[in-house]
VOGU-3710 file (C-alpha; in Angstrom, 3 decimals, decimal comma):
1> xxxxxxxxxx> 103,588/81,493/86,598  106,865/81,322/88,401  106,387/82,527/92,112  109,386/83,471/94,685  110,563/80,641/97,124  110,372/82,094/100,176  107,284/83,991/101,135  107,565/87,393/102,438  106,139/90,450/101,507  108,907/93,489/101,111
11> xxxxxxxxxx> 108,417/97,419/100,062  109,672/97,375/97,008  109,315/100,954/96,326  108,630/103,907/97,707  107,868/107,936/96,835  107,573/110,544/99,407  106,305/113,887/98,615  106,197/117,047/100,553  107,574/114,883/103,773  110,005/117,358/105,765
21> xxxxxxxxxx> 112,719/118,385/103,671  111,843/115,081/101,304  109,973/117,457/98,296  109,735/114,828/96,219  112,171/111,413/96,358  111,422/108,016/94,788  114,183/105,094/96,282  113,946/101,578/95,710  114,687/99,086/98,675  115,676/95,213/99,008
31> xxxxxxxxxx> 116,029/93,049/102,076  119,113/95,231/103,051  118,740/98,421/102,231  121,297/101,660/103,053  120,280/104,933/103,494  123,734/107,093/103,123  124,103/110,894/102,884  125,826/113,811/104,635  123,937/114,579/108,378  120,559/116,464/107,915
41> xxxxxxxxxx> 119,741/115,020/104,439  116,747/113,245/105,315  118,221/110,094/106,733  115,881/109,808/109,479  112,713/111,258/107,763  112,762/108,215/105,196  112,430/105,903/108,338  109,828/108,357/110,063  108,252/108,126/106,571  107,934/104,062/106,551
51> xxxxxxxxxx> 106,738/104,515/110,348  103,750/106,911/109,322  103,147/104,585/105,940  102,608/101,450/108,194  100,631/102,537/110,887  96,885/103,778/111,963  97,919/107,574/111,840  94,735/109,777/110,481  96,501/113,330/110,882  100,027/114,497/110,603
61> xxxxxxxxxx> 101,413/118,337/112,709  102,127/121,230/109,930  105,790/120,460/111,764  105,938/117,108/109,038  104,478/119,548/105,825  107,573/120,036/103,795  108,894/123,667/104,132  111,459/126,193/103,154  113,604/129,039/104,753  112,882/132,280/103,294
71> xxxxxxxxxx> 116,414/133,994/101,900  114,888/137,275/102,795  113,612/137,049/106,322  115,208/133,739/107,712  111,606/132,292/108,218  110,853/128,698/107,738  107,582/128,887/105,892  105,336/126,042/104,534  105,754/125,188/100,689  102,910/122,202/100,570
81> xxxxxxxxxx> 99,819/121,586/102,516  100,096/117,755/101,502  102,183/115,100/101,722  101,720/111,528/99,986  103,601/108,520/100,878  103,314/105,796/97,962  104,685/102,213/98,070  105,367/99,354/96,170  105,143/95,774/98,286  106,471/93,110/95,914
91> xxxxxxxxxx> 106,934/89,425/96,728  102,970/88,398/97,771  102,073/85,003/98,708  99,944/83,319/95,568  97,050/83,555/98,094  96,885/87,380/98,611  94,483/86,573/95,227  91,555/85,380/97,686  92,999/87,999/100,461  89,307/89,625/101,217
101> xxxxxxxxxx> 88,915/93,131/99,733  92,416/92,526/97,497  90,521/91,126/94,387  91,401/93,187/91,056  94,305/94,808/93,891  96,944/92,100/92,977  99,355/92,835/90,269  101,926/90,509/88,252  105,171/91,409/88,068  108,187/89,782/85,696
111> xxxxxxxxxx> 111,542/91,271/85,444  114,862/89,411/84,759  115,422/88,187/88,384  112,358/87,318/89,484  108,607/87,189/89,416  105,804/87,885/91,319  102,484/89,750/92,861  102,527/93,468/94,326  100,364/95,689/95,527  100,806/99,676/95,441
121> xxxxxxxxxx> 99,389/101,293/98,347  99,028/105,254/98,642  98,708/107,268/101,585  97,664/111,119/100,972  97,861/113,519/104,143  96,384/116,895/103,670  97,010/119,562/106,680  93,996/120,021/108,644  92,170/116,595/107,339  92,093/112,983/107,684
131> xxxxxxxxxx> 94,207/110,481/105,441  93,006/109,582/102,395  93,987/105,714/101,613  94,166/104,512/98,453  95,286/100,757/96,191  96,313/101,198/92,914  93,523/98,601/91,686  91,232/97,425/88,233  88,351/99,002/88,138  85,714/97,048/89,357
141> xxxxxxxxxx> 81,797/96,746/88,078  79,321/95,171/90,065  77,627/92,051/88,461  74,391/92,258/86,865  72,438/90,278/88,784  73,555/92,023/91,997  72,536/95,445/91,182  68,633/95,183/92,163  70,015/93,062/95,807  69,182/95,767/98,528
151> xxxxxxxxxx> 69,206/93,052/101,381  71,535/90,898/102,612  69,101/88,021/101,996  68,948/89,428/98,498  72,966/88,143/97,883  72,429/84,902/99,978  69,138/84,009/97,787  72,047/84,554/94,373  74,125/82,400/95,697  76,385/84,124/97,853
161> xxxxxxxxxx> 77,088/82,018/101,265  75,453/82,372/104,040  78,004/82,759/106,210  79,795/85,488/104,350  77,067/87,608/104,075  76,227/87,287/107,847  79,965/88,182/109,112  80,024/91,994/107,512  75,550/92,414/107,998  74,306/90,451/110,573
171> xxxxxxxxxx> 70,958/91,352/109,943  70,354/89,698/106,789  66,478/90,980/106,524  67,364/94,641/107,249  68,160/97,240/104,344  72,144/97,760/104,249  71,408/101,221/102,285  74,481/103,165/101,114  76,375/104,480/103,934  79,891/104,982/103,707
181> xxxxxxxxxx> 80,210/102,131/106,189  77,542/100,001/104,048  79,332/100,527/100,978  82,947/99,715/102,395  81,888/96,440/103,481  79,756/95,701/100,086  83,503/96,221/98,582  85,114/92,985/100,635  82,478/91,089/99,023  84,675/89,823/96,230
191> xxxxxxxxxx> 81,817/87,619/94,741  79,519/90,461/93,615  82,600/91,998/91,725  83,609/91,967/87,377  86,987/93,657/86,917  87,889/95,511/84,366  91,181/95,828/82,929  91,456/99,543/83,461  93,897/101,112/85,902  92,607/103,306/88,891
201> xxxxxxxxxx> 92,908/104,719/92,155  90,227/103,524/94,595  89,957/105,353/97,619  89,761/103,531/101,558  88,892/100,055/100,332  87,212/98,084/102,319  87,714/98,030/106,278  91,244/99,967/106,208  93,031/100,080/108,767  92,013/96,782/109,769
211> xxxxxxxxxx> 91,649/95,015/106,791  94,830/96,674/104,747  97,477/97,083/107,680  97,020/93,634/109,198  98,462/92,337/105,843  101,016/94,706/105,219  104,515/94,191/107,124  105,102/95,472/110,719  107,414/97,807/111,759  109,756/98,418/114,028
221> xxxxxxxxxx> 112,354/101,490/114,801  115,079/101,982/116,827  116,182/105,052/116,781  119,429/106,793/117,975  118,015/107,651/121,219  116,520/104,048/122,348  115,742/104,092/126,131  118,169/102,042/128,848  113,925/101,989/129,967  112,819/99,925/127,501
231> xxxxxxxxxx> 114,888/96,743/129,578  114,937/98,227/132,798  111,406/98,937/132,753  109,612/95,913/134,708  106,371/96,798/133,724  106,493/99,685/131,205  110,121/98,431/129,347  109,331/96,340/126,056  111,585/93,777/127,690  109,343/93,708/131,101
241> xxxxxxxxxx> 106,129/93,429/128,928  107,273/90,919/126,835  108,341/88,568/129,578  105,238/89,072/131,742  103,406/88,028/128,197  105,601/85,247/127,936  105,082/83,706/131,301  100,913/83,850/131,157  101,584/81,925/127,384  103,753/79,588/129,703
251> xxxxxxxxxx> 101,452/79,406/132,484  98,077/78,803/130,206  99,636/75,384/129,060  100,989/74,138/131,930  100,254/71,323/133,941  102,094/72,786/137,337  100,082/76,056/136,904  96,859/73,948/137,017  98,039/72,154/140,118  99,566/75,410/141,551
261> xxxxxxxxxx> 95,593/76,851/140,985  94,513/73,490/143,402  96,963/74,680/145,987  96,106/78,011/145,711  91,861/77,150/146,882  93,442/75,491/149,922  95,663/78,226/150,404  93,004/80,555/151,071  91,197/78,686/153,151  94,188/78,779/155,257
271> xxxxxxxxxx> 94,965/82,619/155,208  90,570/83,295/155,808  90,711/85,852/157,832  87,118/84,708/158,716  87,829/81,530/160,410  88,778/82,778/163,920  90,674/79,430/164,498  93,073/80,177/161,655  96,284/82,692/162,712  95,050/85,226/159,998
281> xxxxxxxxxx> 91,398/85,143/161,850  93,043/85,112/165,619  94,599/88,683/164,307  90,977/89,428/162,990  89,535/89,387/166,136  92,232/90,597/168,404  92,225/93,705/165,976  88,401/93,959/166,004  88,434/93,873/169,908  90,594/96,652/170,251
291> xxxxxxxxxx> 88,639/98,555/167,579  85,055/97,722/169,125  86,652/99,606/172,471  86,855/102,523/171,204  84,590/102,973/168,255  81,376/100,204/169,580  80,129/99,857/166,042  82,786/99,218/164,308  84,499/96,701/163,100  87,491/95,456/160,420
301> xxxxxxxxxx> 86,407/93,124/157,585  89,298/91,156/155,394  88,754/88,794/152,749  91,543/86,797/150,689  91,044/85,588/147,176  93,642/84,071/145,216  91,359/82,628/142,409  93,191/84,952/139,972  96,147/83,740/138,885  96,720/87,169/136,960
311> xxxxxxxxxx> 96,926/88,657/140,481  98,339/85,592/142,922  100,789/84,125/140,363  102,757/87,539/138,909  106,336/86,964/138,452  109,451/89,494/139,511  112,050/90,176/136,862  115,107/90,889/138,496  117,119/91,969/135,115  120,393/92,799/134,703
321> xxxxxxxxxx> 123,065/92,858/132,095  127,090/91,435/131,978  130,016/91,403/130,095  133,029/90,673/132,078  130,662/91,377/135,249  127,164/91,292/135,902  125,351/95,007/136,337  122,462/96,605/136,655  121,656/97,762/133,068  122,289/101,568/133,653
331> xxxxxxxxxx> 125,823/100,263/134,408  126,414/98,708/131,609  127,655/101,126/128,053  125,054/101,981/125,431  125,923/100,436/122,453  125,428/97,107/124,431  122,040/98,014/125,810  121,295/99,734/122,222  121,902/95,819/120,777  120,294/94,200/123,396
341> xxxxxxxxxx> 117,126/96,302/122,741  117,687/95,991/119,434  117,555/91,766/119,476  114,329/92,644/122,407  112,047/94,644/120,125  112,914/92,303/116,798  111,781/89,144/118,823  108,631/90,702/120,000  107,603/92,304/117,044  108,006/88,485/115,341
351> xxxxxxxxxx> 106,180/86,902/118,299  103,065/89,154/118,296  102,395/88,693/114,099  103,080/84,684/115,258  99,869/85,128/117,948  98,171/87,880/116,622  98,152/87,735/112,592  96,463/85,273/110,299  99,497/84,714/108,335  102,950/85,335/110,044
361> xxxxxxxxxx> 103,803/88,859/108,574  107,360/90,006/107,753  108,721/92,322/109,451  110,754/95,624/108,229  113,172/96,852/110,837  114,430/100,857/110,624  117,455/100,864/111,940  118,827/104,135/113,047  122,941/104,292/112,747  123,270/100,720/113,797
371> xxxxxxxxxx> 127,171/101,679/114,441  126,766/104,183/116,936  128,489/103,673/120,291  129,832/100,262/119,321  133,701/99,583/119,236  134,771/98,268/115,806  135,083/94,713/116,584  131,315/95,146/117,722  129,981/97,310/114,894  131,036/94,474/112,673
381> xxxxxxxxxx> 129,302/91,760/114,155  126,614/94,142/114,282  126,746/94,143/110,698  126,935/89,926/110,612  123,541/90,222/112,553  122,283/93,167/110,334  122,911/90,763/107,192  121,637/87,415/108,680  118,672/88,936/109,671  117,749/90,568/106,475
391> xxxxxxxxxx> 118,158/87,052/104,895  115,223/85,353/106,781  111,773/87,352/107,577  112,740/90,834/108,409  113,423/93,301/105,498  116,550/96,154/107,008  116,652/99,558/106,533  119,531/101,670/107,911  120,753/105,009/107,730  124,539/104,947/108,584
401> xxxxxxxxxx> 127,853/107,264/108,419  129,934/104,131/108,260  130,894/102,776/105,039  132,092/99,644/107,092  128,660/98,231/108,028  127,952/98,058/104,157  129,467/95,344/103,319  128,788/94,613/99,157  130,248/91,010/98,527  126,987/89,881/101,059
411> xxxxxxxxxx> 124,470/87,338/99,342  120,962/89,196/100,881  119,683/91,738/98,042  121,025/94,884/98,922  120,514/98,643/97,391  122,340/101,919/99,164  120,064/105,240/98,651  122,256/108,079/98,588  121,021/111,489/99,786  122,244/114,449/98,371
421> xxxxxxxxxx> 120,917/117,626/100,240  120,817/121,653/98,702  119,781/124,417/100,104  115,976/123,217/99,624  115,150/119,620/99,167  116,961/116,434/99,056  117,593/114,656/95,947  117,737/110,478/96,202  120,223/107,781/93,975  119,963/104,194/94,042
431> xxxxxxxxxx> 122,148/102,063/94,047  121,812/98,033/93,258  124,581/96,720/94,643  123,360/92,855/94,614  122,103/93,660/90,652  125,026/95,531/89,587  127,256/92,606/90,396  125,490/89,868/88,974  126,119/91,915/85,595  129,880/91,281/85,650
441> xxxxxxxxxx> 130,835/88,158/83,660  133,602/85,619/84,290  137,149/87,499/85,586  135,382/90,789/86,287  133,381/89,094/89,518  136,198/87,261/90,754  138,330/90,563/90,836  135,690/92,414/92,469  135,064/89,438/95,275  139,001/89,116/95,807
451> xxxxxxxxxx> 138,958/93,301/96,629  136,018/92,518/98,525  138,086/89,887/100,343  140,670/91,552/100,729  139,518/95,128/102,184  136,109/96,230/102,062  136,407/100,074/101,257  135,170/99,722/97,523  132,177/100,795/99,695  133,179/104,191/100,893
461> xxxxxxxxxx> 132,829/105,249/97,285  129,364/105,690/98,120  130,460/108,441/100,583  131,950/110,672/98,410  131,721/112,706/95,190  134,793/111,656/93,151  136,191/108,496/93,455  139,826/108,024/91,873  140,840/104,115/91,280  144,768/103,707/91,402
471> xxxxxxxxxx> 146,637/100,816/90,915  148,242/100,198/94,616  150,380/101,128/97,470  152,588/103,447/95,806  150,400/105,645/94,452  147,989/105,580/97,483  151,208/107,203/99,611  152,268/109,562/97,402  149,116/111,277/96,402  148,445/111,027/100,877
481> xxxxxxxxxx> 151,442/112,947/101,342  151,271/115,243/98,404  147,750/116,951/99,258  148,787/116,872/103,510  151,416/119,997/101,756  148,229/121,973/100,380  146,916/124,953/101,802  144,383/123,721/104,833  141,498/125,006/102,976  142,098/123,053/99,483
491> xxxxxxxxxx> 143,620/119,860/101,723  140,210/119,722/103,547  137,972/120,216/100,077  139,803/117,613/98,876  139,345/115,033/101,558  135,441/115,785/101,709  134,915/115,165/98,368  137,789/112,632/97,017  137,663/109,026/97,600  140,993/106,781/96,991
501> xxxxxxxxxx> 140,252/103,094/95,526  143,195/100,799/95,459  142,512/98,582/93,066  145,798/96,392/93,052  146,610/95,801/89,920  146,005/97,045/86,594  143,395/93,909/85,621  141,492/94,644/88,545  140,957/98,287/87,573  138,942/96,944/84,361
511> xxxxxxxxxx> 136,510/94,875/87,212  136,318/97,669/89,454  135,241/100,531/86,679  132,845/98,304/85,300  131,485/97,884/88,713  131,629/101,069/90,089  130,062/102,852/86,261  127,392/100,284/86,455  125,688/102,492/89,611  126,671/105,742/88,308
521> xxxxxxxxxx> 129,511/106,191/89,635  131,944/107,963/86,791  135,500/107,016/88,381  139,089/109,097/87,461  140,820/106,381/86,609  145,341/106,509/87,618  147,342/103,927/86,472  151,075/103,712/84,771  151,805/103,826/80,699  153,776/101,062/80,810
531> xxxxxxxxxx> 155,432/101,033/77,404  157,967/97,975/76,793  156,305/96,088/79,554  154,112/93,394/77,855  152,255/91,818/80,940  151,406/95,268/81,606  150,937/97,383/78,760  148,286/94,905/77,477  145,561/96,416/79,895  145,330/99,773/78,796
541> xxxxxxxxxx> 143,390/99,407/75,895  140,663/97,691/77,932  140,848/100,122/80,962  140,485/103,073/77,988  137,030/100,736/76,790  136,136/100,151/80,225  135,691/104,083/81,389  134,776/105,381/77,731  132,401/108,361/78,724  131,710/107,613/82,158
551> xxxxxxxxxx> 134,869/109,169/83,785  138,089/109,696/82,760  142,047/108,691/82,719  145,146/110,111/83,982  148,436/108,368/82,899  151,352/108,795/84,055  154,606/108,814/81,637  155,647/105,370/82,084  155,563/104,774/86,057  154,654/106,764/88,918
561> xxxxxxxxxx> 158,403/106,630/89,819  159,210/108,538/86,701  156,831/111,326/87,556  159,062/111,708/90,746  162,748/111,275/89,446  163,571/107,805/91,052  163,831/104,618/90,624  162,529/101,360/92,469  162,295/98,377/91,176  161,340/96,385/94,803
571> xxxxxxxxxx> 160,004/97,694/97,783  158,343/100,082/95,830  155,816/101,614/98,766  158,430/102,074/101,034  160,930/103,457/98,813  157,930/105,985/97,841  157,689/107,000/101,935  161,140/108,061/101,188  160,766/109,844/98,540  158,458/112,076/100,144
581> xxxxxxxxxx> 160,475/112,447/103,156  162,499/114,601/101,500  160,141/117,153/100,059  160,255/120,142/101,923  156,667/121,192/104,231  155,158/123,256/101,354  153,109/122,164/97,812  155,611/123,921/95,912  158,379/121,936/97,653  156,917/118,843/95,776
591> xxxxxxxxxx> 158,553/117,862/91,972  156,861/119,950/89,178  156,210/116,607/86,901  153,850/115,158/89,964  152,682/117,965/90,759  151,174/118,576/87,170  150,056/115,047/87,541  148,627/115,853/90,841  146,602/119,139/89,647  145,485/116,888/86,659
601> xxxxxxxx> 143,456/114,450/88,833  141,752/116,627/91,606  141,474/119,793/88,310  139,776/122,966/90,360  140,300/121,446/93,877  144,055/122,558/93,174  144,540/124,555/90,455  141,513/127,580/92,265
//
């Protein structure tokens, strides 16, 4: 079998149910995944979701049950008294097979891109009682000759090793009977095991938490609010911790630490307070002989030890930040600090699985509005980082407003999960962006790359609920002035739900339809007739086969200009801006013919 290059595991998939406002979603996720909806659509549960999936929690507040608001009263009341969290991790190593407790656990995968071994891993929460932790697994049957064993001597006299026995009951004489305990640990010993190719559910296998989560990814959020304390902090910050952890790593194999120890023995010999020859014991006893004056008895005892080098070698982080000048962090703005902690909490996260795991664990990183408080120029290098990083061993998920972090012509795999909230639960769509464009042949790629080169807001059609594709310029000025004359109330429906593609040219509409239909996107479609112009006319035909059901066309007579009343045959978007310069402030002050043409594309958003 065929097995991925590089090594990482990745969630894959993953279904929430009865998770805040989340009734019921299923989204699929790659190494950089989007999370894009309208505010309060569940952005930020999905990440709180991932949290909860990867970590040690055993009860959840009724706060997290999904719930309603009764029409009636106003009352937000519960709907579910459970919540389940199941996920897909695709993209195990070929030795997860001999991963303790994983036997009959590991499934093949084999799709068109790639294969590969998952796991599915299910998390139920019910209100008032502990999780219940399940694998998607084969049934298993223990061997025959293993069912009379009662003793761990019993499975070391069949042949099972010593040593393996002796590590989960180190009593090998003693009964292991069949506590809940006893028979968790009987279920890591793969050896004793037939599987059975049946499909099942098998509840807390074998040593979970420890034995499940230490395999699974880590995580890591950073949420909208992340703490200036987190660097400041010089004990309790991430950044102060991390450093102090750094410098004992440091200090354990280094050769001026050991000789910094020798120094340290004489040291204290010269600060012993004992030695009444020393300065420290001259104090001592001019202290004591005050003391013994006035209380006879008494007397004040000091010793010095500085044989711990935890205590008498503890380094003082003086940290600050700059730009142009060097601050104190608090000084400095907050989308800086935000991607400072940011870079902080990634490197830690990869430096404790590098000293703490048995295999180095990837690493998924929530990512919470990654754009937020940066200046453009910033929020797209964020997005460089975003990208690179999600190439190597950390998997990205963010929830953004900004179509301009998404950034569709990148190489890492990439889906965007669109959230689409009503007055009760949140619906989820997926879109593969890094799938869907492999699927274009020959011309259509390159036309879709050189829009991607050229501007990249093919992605705010993710944003939106309509997306219209026009040929250029021209038609992108005219329609912007046109609905700026509606009534405010249709002008701002309009904007909130229309999104303008410029597809610059006629042969790149064909690319960009096929793109945009094949994630379920149904584009309206604008583009000139074009009768008697052969280099032009040719292209209709295929636009017509390119949209077929999945959207629709609006042509105009011959040209735009026609529509209008004018002619152009250069400068053609600034001879447009005149045009409308001389419509009056009002819709009706705009020429019937384009208006028609105008109420034909938007439909109800006008014509109501």
């Amino acid at each position: 079998m065929h097995t991925l290059g590089a090594i990482r595991m990745k969630l894959h998939r993953f279904k929430i149910q009865g998770f805040k406002r989340l009734e019921d979603i299923e989204m699929y996720l790659e190494d950089a995944t989007f999370l894009i909806g309208q505010n309060n659509s569940g952005k930020s549960s999905i990440l709180k979701a991932i949290d909860i999936l990867l970590s040690a929690k055993k009860t959840l507040p009724s706060s997290d049950y999904y719930s309603v608001v009764d029409e009636e009263t106003g009352e937000t009341k519960p709907k579910t008294t459970k919540i389940v969290l199941e996920a897909e991790f695709r993209n195990l190593p070929e030795e997860s097979k001999t991963w303790r407790g994983f036997k009959g656990r590991i499934f093949e995968y084999d799709s068109e891109i790639e294969t590969g071994f998952l796991v599915i891993y299910k998390k139920t929460y019910q209100l008032g009682k502990d999780v219940v932790i399940e694998f998607k697994s084969k049934k298993r049957n223990i061997k025959e000759e293993f069912k009379d064993c009662k003793k761990p001597q019993d499975y070391i006299n069949k042949g099972i090793e010593e040593e393996v026995i002796s590590h989960f009951f180190p009593e090998v004489n003693k009964n292991i009977g069949k506590s809940k305990g006893a028979l968790e640990k009987l279920e890591q010993l793969d050896e004793i095991w037939d599987i059975v190719d049946e499909d099942t559910w098998f509840k807390n296998p074998g040593g979970i938490p420890g034995n499940v989560l230490k395999m699974l990814p880590r995580f890591l959020l950073i949420p909208v609010d992340t703490s200036i304390s987190e660097i400041q902090g010089s004990t309790s910050g991430v950044l102060g911790k991390t450093l102090n952890e750094l410098f004992q790593v440091v200090r354990e194999n280094s050769d001026n630490f050991k000789n910094a120890q020798e120094y340290l023995e004489k040291l204290s010999k010269e600060l012993d307070p004992e030695d009444d020859t020393s300065e420290f014991g001259k104090m001592m006893t001019d202290l004591n002989s005050v003391l013994t004056k006035v209380f006879p008895e008494s007397q004040l005892h000091a010793t010095t030890d500085l044989s711990d080098p935890n205590k008498a070698l503890k380094p003082s982080f003086n940290i600050e930040m700059s730009s142009n000048i060097k601050t104190s962090v608090e000084n400095q703005g907050t989308g800086m600090v935000r991607a400072a902690v940011f870079g902080m909490l990634r490197f830690r996260q990869k430096w404790l699985s590098e000293r703490e795991d048995e295999h180095n664990r990837s690493l998924i990183i929530c990512f919470e509005e990654p754009e937020i408080y940066l200046h453009p120029s910033a929020a797209n290098q964020m997005r460089d980082a975003i990208y690179e990083l999600s190439s190597t061993n950390s998997q990205i998920v963010a929830s953004t407003h900004s179509p301009f972090l998404i950034d569709i012509s990148r190489k890492p795999k990439q889906v965007l999960n669109r959230l689409i909230r009503n007055k009760k639960s949140v619906k989820c769509s997926t879109f593969s962006v890094s799938n869907a464009f492999l699927e274009l042949q020959g011309d259509d790629q390159s036309y879709v790359k050189m829009l991607l080169k050229i501007d990249d807001y093919i992605s705010r059609a993710f944003y939106t609920n309509n997306v219209i594709i026009i040929e250029g310029d021209t038609e992108d000025i005219l329609i912007r002035e046109s609905i700026a004359k509606l009534p405010k109330e249709k002008y701002l429906r309009i904007i909130s739900n229309f999104e303008v593609l410029k597809a610059r040219g006629k042969a790149a509409i064909i690319s960009l339809v096929k793109y945009l239909i094949s994630m379920g996107i149904k584009p309206i479609v604008v583009h000139d007739r074009d009768n008697g112009i052969e280099g032009a006319v040719k292209f209709n035909q295929p636009i017509k086969d390119a949209v077929g059901t999945n959207g629709r066309i609006v042509e105009m007579h011959e040209n735009v200009e026609d529509e209008i009343g004018y002619h152009a045959s250069y400068e053609k978007p600034f001879k447009a801006f005149e045009q409308t310069q001389n419509w009056g402030e009002n819709w009706e002050d705009i020429p019937e013919n384009w208006r028609n043409k105008m109420i034909e594309i938007f439909g109800t958003y006008i014509s109501e």
